[in-house]
TORKOL-4160 file (C-alpha; in steps of 0.2 Angstrom, whole numbers, padded with zeros to 4 digits, m for minus):
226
<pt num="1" X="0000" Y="0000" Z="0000"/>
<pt num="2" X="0006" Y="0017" Z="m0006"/>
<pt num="3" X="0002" Y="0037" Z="m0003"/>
<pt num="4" X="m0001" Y="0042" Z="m0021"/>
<pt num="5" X="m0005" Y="0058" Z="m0027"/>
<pt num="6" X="m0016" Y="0062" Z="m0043"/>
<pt num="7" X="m0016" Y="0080" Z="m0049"/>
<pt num="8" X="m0029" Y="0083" Z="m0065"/>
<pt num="9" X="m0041" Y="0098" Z="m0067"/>
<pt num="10" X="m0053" Y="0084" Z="m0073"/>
<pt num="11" X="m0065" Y="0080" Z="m0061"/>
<pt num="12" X="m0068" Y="0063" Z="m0071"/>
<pt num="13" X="m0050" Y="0059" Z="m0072"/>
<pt num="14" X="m0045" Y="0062" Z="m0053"/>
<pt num="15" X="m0061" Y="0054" Z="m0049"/>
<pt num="16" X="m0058" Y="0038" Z="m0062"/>
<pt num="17" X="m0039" Y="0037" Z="m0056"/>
<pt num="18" X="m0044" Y="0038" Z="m0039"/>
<pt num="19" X="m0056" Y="0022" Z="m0040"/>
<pt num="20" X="m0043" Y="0012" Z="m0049"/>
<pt num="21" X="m0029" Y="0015" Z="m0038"/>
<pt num="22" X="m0040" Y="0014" Z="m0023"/>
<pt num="23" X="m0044" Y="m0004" Z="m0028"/>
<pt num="24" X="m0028" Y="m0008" Z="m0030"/>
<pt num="25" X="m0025" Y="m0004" Z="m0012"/>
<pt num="26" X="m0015" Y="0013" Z="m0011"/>
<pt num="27" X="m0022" Y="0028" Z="m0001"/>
<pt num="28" X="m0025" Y="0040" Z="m0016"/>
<pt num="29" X="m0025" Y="0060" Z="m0012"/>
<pt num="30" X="m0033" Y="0071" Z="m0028"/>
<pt num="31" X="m0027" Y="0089" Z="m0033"/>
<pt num="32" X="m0037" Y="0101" Z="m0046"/>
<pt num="33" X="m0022" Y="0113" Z="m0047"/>
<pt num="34" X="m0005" Y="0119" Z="m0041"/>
<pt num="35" X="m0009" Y="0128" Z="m0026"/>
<pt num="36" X="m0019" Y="0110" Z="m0020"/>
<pt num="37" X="m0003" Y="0099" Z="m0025"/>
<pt num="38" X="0009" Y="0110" Z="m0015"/>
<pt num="39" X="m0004" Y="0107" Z="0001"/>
<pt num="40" X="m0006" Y="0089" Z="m0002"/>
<pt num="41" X="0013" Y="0088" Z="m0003"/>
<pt num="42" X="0018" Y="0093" Z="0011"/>
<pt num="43" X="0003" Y="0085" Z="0021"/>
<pt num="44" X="0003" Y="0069" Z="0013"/>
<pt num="45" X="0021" Y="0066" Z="0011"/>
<pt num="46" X="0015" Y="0056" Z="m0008"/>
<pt num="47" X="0026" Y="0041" Z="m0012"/>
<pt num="48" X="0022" Y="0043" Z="m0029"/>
<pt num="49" X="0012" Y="0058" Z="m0040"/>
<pt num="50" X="0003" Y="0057" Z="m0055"/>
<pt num="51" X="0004" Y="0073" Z="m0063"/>
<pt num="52" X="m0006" Y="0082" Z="m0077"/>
<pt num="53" X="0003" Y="0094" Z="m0087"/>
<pt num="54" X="m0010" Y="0106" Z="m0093"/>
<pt num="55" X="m0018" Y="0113" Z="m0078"/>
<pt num="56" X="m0027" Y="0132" Z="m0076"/>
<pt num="57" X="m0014" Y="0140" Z="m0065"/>
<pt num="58" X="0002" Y="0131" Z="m0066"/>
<pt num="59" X="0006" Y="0119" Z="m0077"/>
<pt num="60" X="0013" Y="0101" Z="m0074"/>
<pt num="61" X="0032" Y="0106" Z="m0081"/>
<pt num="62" X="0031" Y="0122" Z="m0070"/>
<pt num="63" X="0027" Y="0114" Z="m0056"/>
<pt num="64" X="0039" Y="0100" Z="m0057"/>
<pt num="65" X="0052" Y="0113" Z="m0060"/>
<pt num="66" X="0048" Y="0119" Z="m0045"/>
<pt num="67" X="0049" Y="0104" Z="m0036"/>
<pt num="68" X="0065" Y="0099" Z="m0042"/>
<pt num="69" X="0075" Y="0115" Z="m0040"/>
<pt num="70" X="0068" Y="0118" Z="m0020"/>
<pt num="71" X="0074" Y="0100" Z="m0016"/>
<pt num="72" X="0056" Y="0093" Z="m0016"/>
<pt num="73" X="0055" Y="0082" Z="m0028"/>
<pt num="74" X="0059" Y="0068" Z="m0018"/>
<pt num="75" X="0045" Y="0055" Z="m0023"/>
<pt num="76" X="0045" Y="0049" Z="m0042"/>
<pt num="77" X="0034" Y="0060" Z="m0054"/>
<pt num="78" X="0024" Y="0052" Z="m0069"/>
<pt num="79" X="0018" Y="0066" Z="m0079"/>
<pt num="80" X="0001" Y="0066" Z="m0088"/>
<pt num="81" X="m0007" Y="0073" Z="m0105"/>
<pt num="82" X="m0017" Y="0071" Z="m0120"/>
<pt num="83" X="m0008" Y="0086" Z="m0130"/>
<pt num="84" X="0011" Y="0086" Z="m0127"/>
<pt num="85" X="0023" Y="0086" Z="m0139"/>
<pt num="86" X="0039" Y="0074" Z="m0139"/>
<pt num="87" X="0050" Y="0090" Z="m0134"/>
<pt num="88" X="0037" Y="0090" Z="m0117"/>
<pt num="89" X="0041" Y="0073" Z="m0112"/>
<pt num="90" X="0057" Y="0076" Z="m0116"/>
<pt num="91" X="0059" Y="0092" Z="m0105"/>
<pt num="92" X="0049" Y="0084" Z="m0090"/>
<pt num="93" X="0061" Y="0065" Z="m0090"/>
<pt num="94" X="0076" Y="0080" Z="m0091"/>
<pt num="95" X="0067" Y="0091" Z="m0076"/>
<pt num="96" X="0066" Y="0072" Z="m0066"/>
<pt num="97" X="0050" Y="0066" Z="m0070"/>
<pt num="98" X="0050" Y="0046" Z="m0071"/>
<pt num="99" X="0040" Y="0045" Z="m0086"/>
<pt num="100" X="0026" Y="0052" Z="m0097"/>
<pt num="101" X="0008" Y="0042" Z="m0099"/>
<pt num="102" X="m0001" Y="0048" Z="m0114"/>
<pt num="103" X="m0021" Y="0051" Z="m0113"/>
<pt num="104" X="m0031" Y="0042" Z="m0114"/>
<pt num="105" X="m0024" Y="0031" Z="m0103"/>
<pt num="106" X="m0023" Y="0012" Z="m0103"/>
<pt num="107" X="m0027" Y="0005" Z="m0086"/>
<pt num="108" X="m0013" Y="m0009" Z="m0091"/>
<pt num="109" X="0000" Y="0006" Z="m0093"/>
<pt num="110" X="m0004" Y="0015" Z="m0078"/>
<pt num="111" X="m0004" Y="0000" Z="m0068"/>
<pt num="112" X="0013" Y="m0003" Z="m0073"/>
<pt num="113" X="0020" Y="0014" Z="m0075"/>
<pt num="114" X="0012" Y="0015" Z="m0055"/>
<pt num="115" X="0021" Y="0000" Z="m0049"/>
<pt num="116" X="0038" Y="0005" Z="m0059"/>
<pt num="117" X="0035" Y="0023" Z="m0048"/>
<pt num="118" X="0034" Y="0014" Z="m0033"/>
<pt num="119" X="0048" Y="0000" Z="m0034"/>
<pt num="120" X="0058" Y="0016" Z="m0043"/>
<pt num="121" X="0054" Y="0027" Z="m0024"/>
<pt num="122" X="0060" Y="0013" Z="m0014"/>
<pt num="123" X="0077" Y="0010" Z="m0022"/>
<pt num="124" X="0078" Y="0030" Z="m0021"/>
<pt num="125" X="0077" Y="0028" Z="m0003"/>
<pt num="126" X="0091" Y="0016" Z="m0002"/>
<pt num="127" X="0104" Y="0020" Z="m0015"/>
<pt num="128" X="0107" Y="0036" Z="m0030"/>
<pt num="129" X="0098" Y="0031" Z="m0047"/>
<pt num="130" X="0107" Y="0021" Z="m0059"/>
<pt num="131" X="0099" Y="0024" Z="m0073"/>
<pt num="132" X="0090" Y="0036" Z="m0081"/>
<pt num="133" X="0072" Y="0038" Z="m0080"/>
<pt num="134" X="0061" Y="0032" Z="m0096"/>
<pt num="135" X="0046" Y="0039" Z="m0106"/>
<pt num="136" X="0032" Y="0027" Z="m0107"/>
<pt num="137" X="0016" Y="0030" Z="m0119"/>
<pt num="138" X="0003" Y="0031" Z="m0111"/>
<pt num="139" X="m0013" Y="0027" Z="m0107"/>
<pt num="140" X="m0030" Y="0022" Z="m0115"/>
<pt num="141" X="m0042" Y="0024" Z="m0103"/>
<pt num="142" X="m0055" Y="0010" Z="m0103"/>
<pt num="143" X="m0071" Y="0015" Z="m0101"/>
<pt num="144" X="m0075" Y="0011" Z="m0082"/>
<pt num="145" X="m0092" Y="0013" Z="m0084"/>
<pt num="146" X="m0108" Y="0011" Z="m0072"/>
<pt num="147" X="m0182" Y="m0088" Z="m0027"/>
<pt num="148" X="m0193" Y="m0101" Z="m0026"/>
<pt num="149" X="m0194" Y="m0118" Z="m0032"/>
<pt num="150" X="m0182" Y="m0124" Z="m0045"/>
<pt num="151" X="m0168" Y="m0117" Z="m0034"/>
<pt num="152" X="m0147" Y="m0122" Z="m0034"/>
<pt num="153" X="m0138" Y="m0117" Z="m0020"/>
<pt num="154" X="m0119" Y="m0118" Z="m0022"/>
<pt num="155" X="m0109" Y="m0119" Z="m0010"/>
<pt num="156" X="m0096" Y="m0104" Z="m0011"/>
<pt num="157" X="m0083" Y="m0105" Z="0002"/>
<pt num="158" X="m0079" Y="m0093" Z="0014"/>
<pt num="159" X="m0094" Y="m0099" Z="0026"/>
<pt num="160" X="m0104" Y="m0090" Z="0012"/>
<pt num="161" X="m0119" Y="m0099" Z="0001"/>
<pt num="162" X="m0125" Y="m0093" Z="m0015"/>
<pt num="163" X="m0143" Y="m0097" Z="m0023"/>
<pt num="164" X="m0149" Y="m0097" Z="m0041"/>
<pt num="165" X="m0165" Y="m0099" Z="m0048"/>
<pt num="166" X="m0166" Y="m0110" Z="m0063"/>
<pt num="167" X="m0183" Y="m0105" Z="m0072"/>
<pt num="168" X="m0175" Y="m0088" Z="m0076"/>
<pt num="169" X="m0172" Y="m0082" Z="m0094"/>
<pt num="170" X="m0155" Y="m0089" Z="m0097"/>
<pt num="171" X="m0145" Y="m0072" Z="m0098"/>
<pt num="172" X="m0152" Y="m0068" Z="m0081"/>
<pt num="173" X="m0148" Y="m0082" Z="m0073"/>
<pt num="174" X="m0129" Y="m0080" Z="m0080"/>
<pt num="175" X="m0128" Y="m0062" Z="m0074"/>
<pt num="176" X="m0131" Y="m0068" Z="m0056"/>
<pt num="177" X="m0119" Y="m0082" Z="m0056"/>
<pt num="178" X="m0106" Y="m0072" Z="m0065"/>
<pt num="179" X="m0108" Y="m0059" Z="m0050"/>
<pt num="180" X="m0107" Y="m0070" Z="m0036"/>
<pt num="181" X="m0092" Y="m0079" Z="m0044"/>
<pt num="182" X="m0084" Y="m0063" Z="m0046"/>
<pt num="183" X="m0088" Y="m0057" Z="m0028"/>
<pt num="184" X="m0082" Y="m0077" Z="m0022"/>
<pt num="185" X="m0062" Y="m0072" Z="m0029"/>
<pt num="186" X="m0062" Y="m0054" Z="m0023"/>
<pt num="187" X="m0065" Y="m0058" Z="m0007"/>
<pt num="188" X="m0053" Y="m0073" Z="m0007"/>
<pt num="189" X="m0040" Y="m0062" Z="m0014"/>
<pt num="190" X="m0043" Y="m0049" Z="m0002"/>
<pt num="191" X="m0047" Y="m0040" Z="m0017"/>
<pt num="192" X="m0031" Y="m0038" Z="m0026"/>
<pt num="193" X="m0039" Y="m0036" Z="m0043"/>
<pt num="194" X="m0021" Y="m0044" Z="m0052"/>
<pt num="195" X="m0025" Y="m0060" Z="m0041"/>
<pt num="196" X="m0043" Y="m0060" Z="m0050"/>
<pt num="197" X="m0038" Y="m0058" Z="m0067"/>
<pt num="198" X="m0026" Y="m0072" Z="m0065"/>
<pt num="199" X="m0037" Y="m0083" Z="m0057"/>
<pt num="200" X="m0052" Y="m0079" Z="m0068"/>
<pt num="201" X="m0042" Y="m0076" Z="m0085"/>
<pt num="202" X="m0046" Y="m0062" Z="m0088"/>
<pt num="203" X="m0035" Y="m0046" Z="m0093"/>
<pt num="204" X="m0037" Y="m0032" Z="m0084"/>
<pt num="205" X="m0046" Y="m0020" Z="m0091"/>
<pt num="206" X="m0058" Y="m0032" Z="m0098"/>
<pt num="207" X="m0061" Y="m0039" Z="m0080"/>
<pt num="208" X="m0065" Y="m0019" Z="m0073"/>
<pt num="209" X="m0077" Y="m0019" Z="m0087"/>
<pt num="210" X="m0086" Y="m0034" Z="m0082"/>
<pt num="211" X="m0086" Y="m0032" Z="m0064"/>
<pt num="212" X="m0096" Y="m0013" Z="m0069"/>
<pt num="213" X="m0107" Y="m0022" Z="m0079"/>
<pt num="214" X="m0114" Y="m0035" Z="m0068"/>
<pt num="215" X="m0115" Y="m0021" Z="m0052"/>
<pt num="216" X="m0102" Y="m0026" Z="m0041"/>
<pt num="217" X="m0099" Y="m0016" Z="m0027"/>
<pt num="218" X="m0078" Y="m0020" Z="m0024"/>
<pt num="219" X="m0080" Y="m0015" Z="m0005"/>
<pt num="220" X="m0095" Y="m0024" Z="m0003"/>
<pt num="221" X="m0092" Y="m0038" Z="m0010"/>
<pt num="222" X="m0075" Y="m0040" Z="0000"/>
<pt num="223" X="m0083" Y="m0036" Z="0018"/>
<pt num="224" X="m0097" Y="m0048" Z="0014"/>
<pt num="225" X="m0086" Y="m0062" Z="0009"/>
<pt num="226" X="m0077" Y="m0060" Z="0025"/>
């Protein structure tokens, strides 16, 4: 688990990121501007920030300029945009951004770019860099959308029961099961959502989609299977 911190002036972005990453585990701070990063900085102590570039007040660049030549930059920096040019990137990895996520942003991508930040901040901690940090495309964002007689009950493990009606229209009747199914493996993978896609096969973005689909609730569906 993590302190990350996503700055956007996108509600939908920060709200999006904020969901995904929060799945994932990490405590996720958001910032609509500058003068809100510079706060949660300094409050939060971040482990790792996701930065947009193009922002009302102060851009991304400025900021991590700023960062950088006050002695605050000392968490990794993955910069985020959906107009920047090749010089930007370019600019930002010299400034000491760790990479550069194009949007729209593939959850696949940011999933990795996050977990690159992270392992990068640890070894910061320990030792100087030795290598020099790398620009990443970036990221397509998936669209993360929102009994009677005749009964089965399956038994689903964790001291829970699950029961299905069988004279259903069939698509309904797979809707349910696919749900509980889904909400069975969250909860006994504690909700680790790479876990699931393993177990179930499914790639990841594929597997958000679904689980939005059929209404499952991830935190629900973890404290109930408890």
């Amino acid at each position: 688990m993590a302190n990350i911190l996503v700055v956007d002036d996108e509600l939908g972005i920060r709200d999006l990121l904020w969901e995904i990453l929060n799945d994932e585990g990490h405590n996720v701070e958001v910032a609509e501007n500058a003068a809100q990063a510079r706060a949660a900085r300094l409050r939060d102590r971040p482990d790792l920030v996701l930065l947009d570039i193009w922002m009302p007040d102060t851009d991304g660049v400025t900021l991590l300029k700023e960062w950088s030549t006050t002695g605050a930059l000392t968490m990794p920096v993955i910069m985020m945009s959906g107009h920047a040019t090749i010089e930007t990137a370019v600019e930002a990895t010299k400034i000491g951004a760790l990479a550069f996520l194009e949007k729209p942003i593939t959850l696949q991508k940011l999933l990795k770019a996050v977990e690159q930040g992270l392992a990068r901040g640890v070894l910061r901690k320990t030792a100087p860099p030795l290598a020099e940090p790398s620009v990443l495309p970036l990221v397509d964002m998936a669209a993360m959308v929102g009994h009677s007689s005749g009964v089965v009950v399956i038994e689903a493990g964790l001291q829970s029961q699950q029961s299905f009606m069988l004279d259903k229209p069939l698509r309904e009747s797979r809707d349910e099961f696919e749900k509980a199914y889904f909400e069975y493996h969250l909860a006994k993978e504690n909700g680790s959502m790479t876990r699931v896609a393993e177990k179930t096969g499914l790639e990841r973005t594929h597997l958000y989609r679904k689980l939005k689909q059929l209404g499952v609730d991830l935190m629900r569906a973890k404290r109930n299977m408890a």
